[in-house]
C-alpha positions, 0 to 999 in steps of 0.5 A, a space after each residue: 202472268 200475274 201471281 196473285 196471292 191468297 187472300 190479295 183482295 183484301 191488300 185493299 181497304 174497301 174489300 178487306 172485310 170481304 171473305 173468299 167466298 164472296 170474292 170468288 162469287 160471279 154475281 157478288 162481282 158483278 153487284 158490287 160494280 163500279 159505275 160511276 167516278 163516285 165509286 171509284 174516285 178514291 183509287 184513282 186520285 185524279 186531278 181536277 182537270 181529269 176528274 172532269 175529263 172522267 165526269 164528262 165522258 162517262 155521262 156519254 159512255 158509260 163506265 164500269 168494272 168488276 172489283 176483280 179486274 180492277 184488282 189487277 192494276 199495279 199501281 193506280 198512279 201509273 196512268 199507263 197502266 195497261 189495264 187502267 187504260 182500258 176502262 178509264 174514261 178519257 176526253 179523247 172518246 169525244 174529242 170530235 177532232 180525234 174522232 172525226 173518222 169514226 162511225 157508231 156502227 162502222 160495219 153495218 151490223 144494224 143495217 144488216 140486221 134481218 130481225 133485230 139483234 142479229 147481223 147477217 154478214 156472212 152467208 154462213 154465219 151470223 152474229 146474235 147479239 144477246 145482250 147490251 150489258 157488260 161486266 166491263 165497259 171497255 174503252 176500246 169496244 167495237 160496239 160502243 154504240 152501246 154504251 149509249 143504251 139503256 142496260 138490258 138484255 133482249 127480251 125472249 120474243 126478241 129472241 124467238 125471232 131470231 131463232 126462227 130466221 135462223 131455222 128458215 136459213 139453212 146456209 147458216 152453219 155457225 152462230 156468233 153469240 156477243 153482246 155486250 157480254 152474254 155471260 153476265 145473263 143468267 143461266 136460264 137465260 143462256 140455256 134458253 139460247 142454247 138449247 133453241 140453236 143446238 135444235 137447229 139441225 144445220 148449225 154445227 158451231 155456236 162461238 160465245 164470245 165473252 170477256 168474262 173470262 178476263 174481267 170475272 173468271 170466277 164465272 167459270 166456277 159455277 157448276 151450271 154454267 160448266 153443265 151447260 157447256 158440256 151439255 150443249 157440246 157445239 159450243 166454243 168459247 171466244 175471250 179477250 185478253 190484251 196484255 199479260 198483266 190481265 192473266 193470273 195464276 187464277 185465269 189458269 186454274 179457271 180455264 181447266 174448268 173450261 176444258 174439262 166439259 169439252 169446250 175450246 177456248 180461243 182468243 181474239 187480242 186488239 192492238 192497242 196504242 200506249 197498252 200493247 202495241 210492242 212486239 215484247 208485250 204480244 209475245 208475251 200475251 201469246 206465252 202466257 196465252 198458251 201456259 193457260 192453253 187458250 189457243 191465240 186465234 185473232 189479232 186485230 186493228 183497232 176498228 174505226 168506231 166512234 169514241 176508240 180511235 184515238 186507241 189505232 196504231 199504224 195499220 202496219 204496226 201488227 205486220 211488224 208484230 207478227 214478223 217478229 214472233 215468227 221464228 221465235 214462237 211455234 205456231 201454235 202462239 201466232 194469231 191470225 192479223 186482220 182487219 174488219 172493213 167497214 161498210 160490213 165487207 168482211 174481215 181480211 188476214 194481213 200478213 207478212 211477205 217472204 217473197 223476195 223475187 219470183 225468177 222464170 223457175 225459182 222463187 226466192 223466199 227469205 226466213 225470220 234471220 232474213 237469210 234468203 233462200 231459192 227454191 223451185 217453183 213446181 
């Protein structure tokens, strides 16, 4: 967990002449966006030959960051770092040998759209995707088809129909609000949303899943946007940490806002190559996960989308994770480690097996020290 001093924004020359007050604003951050190699050049001091990898890519994926994330990188001449590696443009996203078993939309959530931007995948949920626009553009994102959109969010008859298959579709019982990123709309926008789900009377859960929390916390200070959330009381709030350094002393005090409307708040990581892919590093993460009391809910394999894969471990390499954090963490920090299949087939868990042999009446189990144990079957 970073410290971040008061004032630490201004630590940097672009910013120093900027007050707490603008800082701390959700829509100052966003307005004051990098998007392009132009805007951000004199942080990174790239060679040429990585300016050019910079420049090409971006014109394919687009890039952008908040000011506040991009505050939270330690050393900008550390190529490796965990943070600059998730929104630095690389060559490798277009490498069409690197990429080569990749898909746009692996999982089919186009395809098995009934009404445009809503994935009917699940027979009990659906995934209602509100906007394409993000705070950040991360290098890893499942849905980076998007990046080769237009920025805009869905447009209210857009969103009208999608209400409506979801009134007409009574086993639906819980509603996936994404994007993009749905946080970065407008209040009015997200009340909208809301308020025509909560009208349903057979969705008991609406999940918003937002990096916002990650990349502009101080969405989080505005006060209507908390009222929403405890008006609207069926909502649960989905986030996306990867690595400690993303969580501050600021992502603490933020998440208590959180909390006191009523509103879970859960974590999904990916692993990722070169940023988190250590057994240290995730235990961490989950440690600092739990001091801000956001419960760790999901790990997940890099997906097979186009311009990520480059980002994939060994698919074994979470299993290896989450057997050494047994024992060495309570429950409460273990995510669940899973796989999303391509071709929309659903999300499988995998984990690892303690079963060491099955005798006619006992079975032999072994712990995390690999001390092995008989028990009786029944």
């Amino acid at each position: 967990m970073q410290v971040l001093e008061k004032d630490y924004w201004k630590k940097f020359d672009i910013w120093k002449d900027v007050e707490e007050y603008e800082w701390r604003n959700w829509k100052w951050q966003i307005a004051n966006r990098f998007k392009s190699y132009e805007d951000i050049k004199n942080f990174l001091k790239l060679d040429k030959n990585q300016e050019k990898a910079f420049k090409i890519t971006e014109n394919i994926f687009h890039f952008g960051t908040t000011p506040y994330y991009l505050s939270l990188i330690k050393d900008f001449s550390d190529k490796n770092n965990p943070i600059l590696k998730q929104i630095l443009p690389s060559t490798k996203e277009i490498d069409p040998v690197s990429q080569i078993e990749s898909f746009l939309d692996p999982f089919l959530e186009d395809e098995m759209s009934p009404v445009s931007g809503l994935t009917h995948r699940y027979p009990d949920r659906v995934l209602f995707r509100a906007t394409n626009f993000c705070s950040v553009y991360c290098r890893h994102c499942m849905r980076k088809r998007m990046f080769l959109e237009d920025e805009k969010a869905r447009t209210k008859e857009e969103y009208d129909a999608m209400f409506q298959y979801i009134k007409q579709n009574k086993q639906i019982k819980e509603v996936l609000i994404s994007g993009g990123d749905p946080l970065t709309l407008p209040n009015s926008k997200i009340e909208y949303i809301l308020k025509n789900l909560y009208q349903i009377d057979h969705i008991d859960v609406i999940r918003i899943g937002s990096r916002e929390l990650v990349v502009n916390p101080y969405r989080f200070l505005d006060d209507d946007l908390l009222q929403l959330f405890d008006k609207y009381d069926k909502v649960w709030l989905v986030t996306h940490f990867n690595h400690p350094d993303e969580i501050t002393n600021e992502t603490k005090k933020i998440v208590k806002n959180i909390l006191s409307t009523g509103t879970p708040v859960l974590n999904q990581t990916v692993l990722l190559k070169g940023i988190n892919d250590d057994e240290k590093t995730i235990e961490q993460l989950m440690r600092d996960l739990l001091k801000s009391k956001i419960k760790p809910y999901y790990l997940f394999y890099c997906d097979p989308v186009k311009g990520v894969v480059h980002f994939r471990t060994d698919i074994f390499k979470g299993i290896e994770i989450l057997e050494y954090l047994r024992g060495r963490l309570s429950g409460l920090g273990i995510p669940t480690y899973a796989v999303d299949l391509k071709d929309g087939l659903g999300k499988i868990p995998l984990v690892p097996d303690y079963i060491e042999e099955i005798e006619e009446n006992h079975v032999i189990f072994r712990n995390y020290q690999n001390k092995k144990v008989k028990m009786i079957k029944s």
